[in-house]
C-alpha positions in Angstrom: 58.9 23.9 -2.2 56.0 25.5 -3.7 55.8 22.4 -5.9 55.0 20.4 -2.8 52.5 22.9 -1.2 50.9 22.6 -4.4 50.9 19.0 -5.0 49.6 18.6 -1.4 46.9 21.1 -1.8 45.7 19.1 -4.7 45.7 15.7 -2.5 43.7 17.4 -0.1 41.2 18.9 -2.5 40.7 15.1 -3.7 40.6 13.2 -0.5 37.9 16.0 0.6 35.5 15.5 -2.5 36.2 11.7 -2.2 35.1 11.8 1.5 32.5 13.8 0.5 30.6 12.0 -2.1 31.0 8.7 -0.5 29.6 10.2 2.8 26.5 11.9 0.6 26.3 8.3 -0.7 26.5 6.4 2.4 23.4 8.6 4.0 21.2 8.6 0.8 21.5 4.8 0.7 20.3 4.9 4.6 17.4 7.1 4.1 16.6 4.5 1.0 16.8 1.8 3.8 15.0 3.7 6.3 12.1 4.5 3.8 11.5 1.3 3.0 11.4 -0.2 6.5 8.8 2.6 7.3 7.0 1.0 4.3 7.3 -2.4 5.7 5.9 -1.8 8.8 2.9 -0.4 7.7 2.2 -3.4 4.9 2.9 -5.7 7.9 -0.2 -4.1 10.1 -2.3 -4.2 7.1 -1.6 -8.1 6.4 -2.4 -7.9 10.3 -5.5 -7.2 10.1 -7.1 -9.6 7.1 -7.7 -12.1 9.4 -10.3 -10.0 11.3 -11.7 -8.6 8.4 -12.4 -12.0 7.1 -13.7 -13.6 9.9 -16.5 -10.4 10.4 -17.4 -10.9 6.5 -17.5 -14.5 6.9 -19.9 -14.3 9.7 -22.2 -13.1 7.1 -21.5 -14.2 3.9 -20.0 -17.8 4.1 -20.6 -19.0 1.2 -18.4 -16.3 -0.5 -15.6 -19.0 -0.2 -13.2 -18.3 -3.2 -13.1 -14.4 -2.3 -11.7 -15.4 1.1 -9.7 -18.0 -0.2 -8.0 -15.8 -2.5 -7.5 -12.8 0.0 -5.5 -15.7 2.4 -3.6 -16.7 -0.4 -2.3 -13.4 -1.1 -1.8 -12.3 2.6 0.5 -15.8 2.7 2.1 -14.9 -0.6 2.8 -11.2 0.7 4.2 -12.4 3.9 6.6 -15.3 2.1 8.0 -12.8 -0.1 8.7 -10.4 3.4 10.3 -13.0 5.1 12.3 -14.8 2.4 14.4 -11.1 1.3 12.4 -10.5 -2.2 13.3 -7.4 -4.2 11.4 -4.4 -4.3 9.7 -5.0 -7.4 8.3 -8.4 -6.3 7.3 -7.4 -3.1 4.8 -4.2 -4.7 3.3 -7.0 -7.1 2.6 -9.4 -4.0 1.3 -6.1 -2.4 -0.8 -5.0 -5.0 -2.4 -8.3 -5.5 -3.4 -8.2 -1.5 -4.8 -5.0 -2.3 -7.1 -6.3 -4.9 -8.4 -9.1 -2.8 -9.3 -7.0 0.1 -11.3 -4.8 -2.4 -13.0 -7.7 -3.2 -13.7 -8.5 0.0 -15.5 -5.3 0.6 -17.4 -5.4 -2.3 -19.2 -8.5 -0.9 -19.8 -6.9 2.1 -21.7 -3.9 -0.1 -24.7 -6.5 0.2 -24.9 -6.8 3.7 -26.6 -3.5 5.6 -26.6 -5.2 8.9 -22.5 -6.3 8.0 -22.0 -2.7 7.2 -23.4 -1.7 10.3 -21.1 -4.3 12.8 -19.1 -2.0 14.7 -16.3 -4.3 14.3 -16.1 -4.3 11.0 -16.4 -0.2 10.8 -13.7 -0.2 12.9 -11.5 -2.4 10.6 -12.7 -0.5 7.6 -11.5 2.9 9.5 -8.0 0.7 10.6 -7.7 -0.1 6.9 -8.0 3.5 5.3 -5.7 5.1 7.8 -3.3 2.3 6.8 -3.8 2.9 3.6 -3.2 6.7 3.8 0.0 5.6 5.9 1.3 3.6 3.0 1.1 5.8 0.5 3.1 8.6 2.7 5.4 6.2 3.1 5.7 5.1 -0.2 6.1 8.9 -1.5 8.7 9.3 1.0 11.0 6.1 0.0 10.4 7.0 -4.1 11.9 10.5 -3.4 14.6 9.4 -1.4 15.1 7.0 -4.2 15.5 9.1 -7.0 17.9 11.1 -5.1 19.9 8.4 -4.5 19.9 7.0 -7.9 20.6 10.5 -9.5 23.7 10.6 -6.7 24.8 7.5 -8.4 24.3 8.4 -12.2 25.5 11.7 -11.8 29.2 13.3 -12.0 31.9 13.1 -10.3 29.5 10.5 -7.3 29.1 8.2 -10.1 33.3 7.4 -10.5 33.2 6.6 -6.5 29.9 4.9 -6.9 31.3 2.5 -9.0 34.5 2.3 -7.1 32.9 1.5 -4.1 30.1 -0.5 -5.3 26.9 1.3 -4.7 23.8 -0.1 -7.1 20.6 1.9 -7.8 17.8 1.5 -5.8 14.1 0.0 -6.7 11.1 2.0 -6.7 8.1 1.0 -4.8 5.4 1.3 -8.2 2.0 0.5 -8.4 -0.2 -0.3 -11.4 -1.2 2.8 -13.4 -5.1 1.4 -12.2 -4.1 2.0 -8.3 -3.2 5.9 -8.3 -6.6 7.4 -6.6 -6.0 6.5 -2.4 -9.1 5.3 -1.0 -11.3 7.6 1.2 -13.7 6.7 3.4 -17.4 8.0 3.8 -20.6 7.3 5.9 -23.7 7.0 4.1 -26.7 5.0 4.8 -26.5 1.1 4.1 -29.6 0.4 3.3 -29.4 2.8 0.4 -30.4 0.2 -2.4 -32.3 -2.3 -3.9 -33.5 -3.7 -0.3 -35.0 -7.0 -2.4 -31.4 -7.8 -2.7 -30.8 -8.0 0.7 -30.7 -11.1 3.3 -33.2 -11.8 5.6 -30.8 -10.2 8.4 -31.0 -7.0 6.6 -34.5 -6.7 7.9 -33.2 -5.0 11.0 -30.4 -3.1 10.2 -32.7 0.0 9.2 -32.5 1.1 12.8 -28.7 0.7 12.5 -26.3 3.7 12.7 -24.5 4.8 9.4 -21.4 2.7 8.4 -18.2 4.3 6.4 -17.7 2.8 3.1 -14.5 3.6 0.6 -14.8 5.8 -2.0 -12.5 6.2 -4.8 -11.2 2.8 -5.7 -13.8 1.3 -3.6 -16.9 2.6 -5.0 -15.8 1.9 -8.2 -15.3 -1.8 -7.4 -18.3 -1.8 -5.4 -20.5 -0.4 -8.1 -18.9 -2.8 -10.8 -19.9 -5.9 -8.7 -23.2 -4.6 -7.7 -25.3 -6.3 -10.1 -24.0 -9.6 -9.3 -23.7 -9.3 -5.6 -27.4 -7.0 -5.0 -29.5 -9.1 -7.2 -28.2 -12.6 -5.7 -26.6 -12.6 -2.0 -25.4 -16.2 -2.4 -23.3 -15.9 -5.9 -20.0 -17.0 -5.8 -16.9 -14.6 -6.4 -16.3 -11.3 -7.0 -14.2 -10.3 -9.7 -11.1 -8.6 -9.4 -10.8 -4.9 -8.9 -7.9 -2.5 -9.3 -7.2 -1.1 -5.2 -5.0 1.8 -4.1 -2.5 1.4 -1.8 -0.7 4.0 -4.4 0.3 8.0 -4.5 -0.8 10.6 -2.3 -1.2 13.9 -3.1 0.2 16.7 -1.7 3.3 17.1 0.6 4.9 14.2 2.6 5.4 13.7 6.1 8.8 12.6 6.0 11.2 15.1 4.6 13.3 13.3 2.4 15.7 16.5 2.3 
């Protein structure tokens, strides 16, 4: 009789860490799911809004035709990949090569004051930043919940159930080690400068009210194109430049506890 009780206590004992690992599993594996639609959400506004942005750059610098041509071409490769089911990892390399391209199209937009000063295209540059910020809370959030998840799965006794009831290790959501600083947004005077680079249209924007410009990631593309795009309004491309949409400091919003 005590035999039985004992056998039976042990049975119990089982079934409960079995139920209980595989129910730890089951929610990490949610909150990775969760995490990531968060992040999808916000990548989705931000491909929402390179339309706009283009057309308000275009409107003064049209002849800038293979910097707009390659931020379209990354927006449509960015949305394939969302739509067609790529992996993680393929998805943050379609990302990060939107995120480049916008950069570039800001920089062009460094060498028009009176573009700087459209309050349309302040307001996209403010839309962008706080989607930016947004990205990278979300991004923090979805790697923690990741690495949770994954060390659930590699660790023992969850990983014998793991494997028993198939659960696979998540994907990070990386950037390039380039993209770390988020981008910050200032507002300074635009006709700061060499005004004998400048357009005719420039002429009036001295009278124009300040317009915020990126810091960060976006000075430092800015300032790397400047020569070209100061000294000669009409050149052609800009060349690439590394942009954050990467890792925020400080604590997350999401509690991935």
């Amino acid at each position: 009789m005590i035999a039985l009780i004992v056998i039976v206590a042990i049975v119990l004992i089982l079934a409960l860490v079995v139920a209980g690992s595989y129910n730890s599993l089951v929610d990490l594996r949610n909150r990775v799911q969760n995490g990531w639609s968060q992040i999808d959400v916000q990548l989705k506004q931000r491909a929402d809004l390179i339309p706009n942005l283009v057309e308000t750059v275009k409107g003064y610098a049209a002849h800038e035709s293979e910097v707009f041509e390659a931020v379209t071409q990354a927006r449509a490769k960015a949305a394939n990949l969302s739509a067609g089911g790529a992996t993680v990892q393929e998805r943050s390399e379609a990302e990060n090569m939107l995120s480049r391209a916008i950069v570039n199209v800001l920089a062009v937009a460094e060498a028009y004051p009176s573009l700087q000063a459209n309050q349309n295209f302040i307001n996209l540059q403010e839309q962008l930043a706080q989607l930016e910020q947004k990205i990278a809370y979300a991004r923090q959030f979805y790697n923690d919940v990741v690495m949770k998840y994954n060390n659930k799965i590699q660790m023992f006794p969850s990983n014998i159930f793991a494997k028993m009831f198939h659960f696979t290790q998540a994907q990070p959501f990386s950037v390039s080690s380039s993209e770390r600083e988020a981008p910050k947004v200032s507002f300074s005077n635009p006709n700061n400068g060499n005004s004998n680079a400048q357009p005719a249209s420039a002429q009036s924007a001295s009278a124009q009210p300040s317009a915020p410009q990126f810091e960060g990631p976006f000075a430092n593309n800015a300032g790397t194109s400047s020569a070209n795009i100061q000294t000669n309004p009409s050149a052609g491309s800009v060349g690439n430049a590394p942009f954050d949409n990467g890792n925020a400091s400080g604590t997350s919003v999401f509690d991935p506890q």
